[in-house]
N, C-alpha and C positions, 0 to 999 in steps of 0.2 A: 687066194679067195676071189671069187668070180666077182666084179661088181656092175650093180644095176644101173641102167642109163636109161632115163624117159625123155622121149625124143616128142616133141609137141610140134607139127607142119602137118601142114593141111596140104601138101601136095604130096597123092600119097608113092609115086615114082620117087622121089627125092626121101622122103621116109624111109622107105626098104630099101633104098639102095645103102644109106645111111645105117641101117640096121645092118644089114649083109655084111658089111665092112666095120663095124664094132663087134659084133659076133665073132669075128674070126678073130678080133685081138682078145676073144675070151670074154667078154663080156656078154651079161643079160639085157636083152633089151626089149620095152614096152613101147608099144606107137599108140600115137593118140592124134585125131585128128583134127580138134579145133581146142578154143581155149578153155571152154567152159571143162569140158572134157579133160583135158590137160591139167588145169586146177582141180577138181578133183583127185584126179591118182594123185596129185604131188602131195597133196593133203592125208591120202589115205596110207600112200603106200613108202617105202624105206629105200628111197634111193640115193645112189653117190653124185649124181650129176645131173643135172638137167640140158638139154639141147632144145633150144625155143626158139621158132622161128619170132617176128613181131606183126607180120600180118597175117591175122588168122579169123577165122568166121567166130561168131557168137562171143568171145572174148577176145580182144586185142593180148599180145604179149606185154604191152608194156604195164598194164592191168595187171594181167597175170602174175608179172615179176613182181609188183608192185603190193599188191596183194600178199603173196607169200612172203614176201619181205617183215612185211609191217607185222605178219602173226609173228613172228620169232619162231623160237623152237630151237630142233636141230638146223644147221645152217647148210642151206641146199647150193653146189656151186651152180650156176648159173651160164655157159654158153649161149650170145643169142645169134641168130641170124637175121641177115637184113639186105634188104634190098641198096645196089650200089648209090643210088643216089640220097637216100636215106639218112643223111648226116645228122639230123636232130633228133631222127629215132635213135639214133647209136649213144649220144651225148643224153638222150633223157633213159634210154637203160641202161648205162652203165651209172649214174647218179642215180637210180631206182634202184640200183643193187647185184645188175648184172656184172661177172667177173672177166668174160671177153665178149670179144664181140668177133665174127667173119662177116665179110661181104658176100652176097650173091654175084655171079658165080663162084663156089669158090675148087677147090680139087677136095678130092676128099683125103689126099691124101696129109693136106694140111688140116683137114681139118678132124682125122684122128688124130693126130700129132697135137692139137689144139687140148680135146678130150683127156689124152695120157699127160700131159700137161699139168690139168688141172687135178687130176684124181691125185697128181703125184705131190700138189701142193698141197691138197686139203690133206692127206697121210702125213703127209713132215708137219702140219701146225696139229694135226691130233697127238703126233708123236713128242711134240715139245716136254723134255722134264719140266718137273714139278716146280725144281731149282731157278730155272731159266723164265720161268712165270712172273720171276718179281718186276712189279713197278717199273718202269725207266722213268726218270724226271728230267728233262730239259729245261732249265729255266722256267718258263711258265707253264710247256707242256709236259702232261703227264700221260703216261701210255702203257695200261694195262694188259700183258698179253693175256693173260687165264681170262678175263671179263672180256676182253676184245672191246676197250672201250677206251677214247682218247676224250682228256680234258683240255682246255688255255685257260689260263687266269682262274682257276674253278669253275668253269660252263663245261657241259656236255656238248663237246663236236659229232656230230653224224658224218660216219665215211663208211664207203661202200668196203666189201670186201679187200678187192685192187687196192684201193689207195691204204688202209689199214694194212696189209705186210707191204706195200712199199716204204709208208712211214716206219713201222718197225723195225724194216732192214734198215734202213740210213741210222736208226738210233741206237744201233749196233752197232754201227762201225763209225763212229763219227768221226769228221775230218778224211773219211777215205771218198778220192774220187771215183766216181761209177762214170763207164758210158754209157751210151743208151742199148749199146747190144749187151753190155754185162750185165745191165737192167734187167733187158727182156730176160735174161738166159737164168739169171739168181731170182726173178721176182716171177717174171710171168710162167716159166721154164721152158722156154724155147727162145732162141737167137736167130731170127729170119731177117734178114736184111728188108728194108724196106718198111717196115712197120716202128723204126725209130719214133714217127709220128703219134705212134699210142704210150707211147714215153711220156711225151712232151705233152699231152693232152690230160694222162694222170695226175700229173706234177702239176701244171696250171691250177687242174681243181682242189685239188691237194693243199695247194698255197691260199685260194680264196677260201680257205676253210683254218687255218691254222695259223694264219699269219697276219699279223693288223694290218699290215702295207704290204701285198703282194707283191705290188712292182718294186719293190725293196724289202726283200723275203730277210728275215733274221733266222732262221732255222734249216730252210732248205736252199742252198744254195746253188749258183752259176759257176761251173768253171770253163771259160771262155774255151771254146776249142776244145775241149776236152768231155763235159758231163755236169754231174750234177754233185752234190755233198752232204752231210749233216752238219751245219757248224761246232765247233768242239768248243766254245767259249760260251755261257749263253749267261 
């Protein structure tokens, strides 16, 4: 089955060529060229992914993401693009809601691989049985997969998409250590060396949202030299 991809840049060489190169892996694709414009289709129209650049005329992307977040609905993933020195943009879309993030420049060839990625992860969480749905309870957290919804102590936590199957995958397997390439490869679904760093930036937010003392995490743990954990005692 063909799936659709709306691509939101306002640089429209970088758009088509963007198009060109999802089209040939079979994909449909719509270009739009500022945000106001881009909000719309995403609103009107039935797509699997979105590719948002974050500077864009009439609407900003982080607006945009932000935006579409807050309606609910069906849950759109979310690619953004961003200019390389852009560090705050990357850190307030991805806590907006965005599911990755690339830096300008980037190859495109990673950044199909980024795309197939993701389609491949929203498929396996739509694919989840009915049975594998239940509950997980950790000690004080609880973690709904069918609602896609984590509680501490009884409070509703907000996490983005990323950190919601990260936290899930660890409360799968607790006590197993992850590295940060088995990370990326089981969570995000690619293993590129070098972007260990979006591990370790997941995790951080991850912890200031789920843990009373970060700097002394009770649920997601350090394993020195090695990765990361879900504690098996809680």
């Amino acid at each position: 089955m063909s799936r659709r991809v709306l691509v939101v840049e306002d640089d429209r060489d970088i758009a088509e060529l963007l198009a060109l190169h999802l089209q040939d892996e079979g994909m449909e694709v719509e270009l739009k060229f500022d945000g106001a414009a881009g909000l719309e289709a995403a609103r009107a129209g039935h797509y699997d992914l979105l590719v948002l650049d974050l500077s864009l005329p009439k609407l900003d992307g982080l607006t945009l993401c932000r935006t579409l977040r807050e309606a609910g609905g069906n849950y759109l993933p979310i690619l953004m693009l961003t200019a390389r020195s852009a560090e705050l943009d990357r850190v307030l879309g991805l806590e907006l809601g965005a599911d990755d993030y690339l830096t300008k420049p980037f190859s495109i060839r990673e950044l199909v691989a980024r795309v197939k990625a993701l389609l491949r992860r929203a498929e396996a969480m739509a694919a989840v049985p009915e049975e594998d749905g239940a509950p997980l309870r950790l000690g004080e957290l609880v973690i709904d997969p069918t609602r896609h919804t984590v509680q501490v102590a009884g409070g509703e936590v907000e996490l983005t998409a990323r950190e919601f199957e990260l936290l899930l995958h660890f409360a799968r397997h607790p006590g197993r250590v992850y590295s940060r390439i088995q990370l990326l490869d089981e969570v995000w679904g690619y293993g590129h060396d070098g972007y260990e760093h979006t591990v370790n930036s997941h995790i951080n937010r991850l912890r200031g949202k789920i843990e009373r003392d970060p700097a002394h995490p009770r649920y997601i743990q350090t394993v020195w030299g090695v990765g990361y954990k879900m504690a098996e005692r809680l």
